[in-house]
C-alpha positions in Angstrom: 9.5 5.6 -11.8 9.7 2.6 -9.5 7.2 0.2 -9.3 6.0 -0.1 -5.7 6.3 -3.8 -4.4 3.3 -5.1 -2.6 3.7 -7.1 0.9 1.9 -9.8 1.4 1.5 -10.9 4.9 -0.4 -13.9 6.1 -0.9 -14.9 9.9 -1.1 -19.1 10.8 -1.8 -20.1 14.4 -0.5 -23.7 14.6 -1.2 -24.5 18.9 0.5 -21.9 20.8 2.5 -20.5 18.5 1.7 -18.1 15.4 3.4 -18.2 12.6 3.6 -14.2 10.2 4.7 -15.2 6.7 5.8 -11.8 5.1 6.3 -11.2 1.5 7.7 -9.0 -0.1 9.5 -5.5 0.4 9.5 -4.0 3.9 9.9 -0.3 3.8 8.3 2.7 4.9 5.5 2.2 2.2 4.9 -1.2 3.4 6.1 -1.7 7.1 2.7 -0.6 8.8 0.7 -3.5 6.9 3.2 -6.0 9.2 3.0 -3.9 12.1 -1.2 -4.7 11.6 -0.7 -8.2 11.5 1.7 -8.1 14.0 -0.1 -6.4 16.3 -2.9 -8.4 15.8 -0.9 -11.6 16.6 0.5 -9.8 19.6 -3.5 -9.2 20.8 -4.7 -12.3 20.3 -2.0 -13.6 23.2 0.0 -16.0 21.2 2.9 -16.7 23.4 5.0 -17.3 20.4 4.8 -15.5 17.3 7.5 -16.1 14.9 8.5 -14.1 11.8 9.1 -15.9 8.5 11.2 -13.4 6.7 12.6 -15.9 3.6 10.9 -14.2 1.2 11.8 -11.0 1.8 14.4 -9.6 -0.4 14.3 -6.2 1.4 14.1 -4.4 4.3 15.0 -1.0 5.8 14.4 0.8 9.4 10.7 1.0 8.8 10.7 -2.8 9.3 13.1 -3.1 12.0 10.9 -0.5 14.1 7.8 -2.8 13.7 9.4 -6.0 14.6 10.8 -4.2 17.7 7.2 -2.9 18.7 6.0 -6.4 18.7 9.1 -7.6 20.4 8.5 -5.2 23.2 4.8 -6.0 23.4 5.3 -9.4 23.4 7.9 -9.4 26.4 5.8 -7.5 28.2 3.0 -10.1 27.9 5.9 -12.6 28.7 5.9 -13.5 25.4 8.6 -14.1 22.9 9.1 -13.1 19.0 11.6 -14.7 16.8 12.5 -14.3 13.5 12.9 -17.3 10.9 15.0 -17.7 7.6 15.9 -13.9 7.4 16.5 -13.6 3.6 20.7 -12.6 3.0 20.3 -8.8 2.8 17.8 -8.7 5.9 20.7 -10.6 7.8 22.9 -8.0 6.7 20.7 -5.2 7.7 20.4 -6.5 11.0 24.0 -6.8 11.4 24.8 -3.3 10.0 22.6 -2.0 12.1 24.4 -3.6 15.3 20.9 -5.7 16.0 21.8 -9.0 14.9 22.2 -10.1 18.8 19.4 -8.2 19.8 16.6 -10.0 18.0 16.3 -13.6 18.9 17.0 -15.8 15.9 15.4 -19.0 15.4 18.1 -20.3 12.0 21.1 -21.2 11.6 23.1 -18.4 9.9 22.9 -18.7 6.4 26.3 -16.1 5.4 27.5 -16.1 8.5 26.6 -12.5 9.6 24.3 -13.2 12.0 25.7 -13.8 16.0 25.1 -17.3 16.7 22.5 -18.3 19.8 19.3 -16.4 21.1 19.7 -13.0 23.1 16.6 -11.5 24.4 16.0 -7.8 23.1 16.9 -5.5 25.9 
């Protein structure tokens, strides 16, 4: 039986902008306790939340769905979300998944899968 990995997620504010430090495994188990903080973050009207993924060493739709709630929530508000030293396999996840440009990305490409520059989600 596998062992269920725990996420740990904690939530800086640092001026205008607010920093989500997430670690851990983001899966369907898991993705609701980032969706939480990121809601929260998105409620409290940060302008600027960013997502510090580098420790992070998986990922799968459940966790794309919650960053792209926030994302929406936070344009909406004017707002922006960005995410921040996406661990290798979540770069490659994004790319598989055709999202890489979609999600605006605040590092430089570690592997070289991840489109250069910042796109807005659409």
């Amino acid at each position: 039986m596998k062992r269920l990995e725990r996420l740990d997620v904690s939530v800086e504010t640092e001026g205008r902008r607010t920093v989500v430090r997430v670690r851990g495994e983001v899966d369907m188990v898991t993705a609701e306790s980032l969706g939480v903080a990121l809601d929260r973050a998105v409620s409290a009207g940060a302008p600027w939340v960013e997502v510090d993924l580098a420790q992070v060493p998986f990922m799968d739709c459940s966790g794309l769905r919650v960053l792209f709630r926030a994302k929406r929530r936070l344009r909406d508000r004017g707002g922006t979300l960005t995410l921040s030293t996406p661990s290798a396999q979540v770069e490659r996840l994004l790319s598989a998944a055709g999202l890489n440009h979609r999600l605006d990305a605040s590092w430089p490409p570690a592997h070289g899968l991840v489109t250069p520059g910042h796109a807005a989600l659409s």
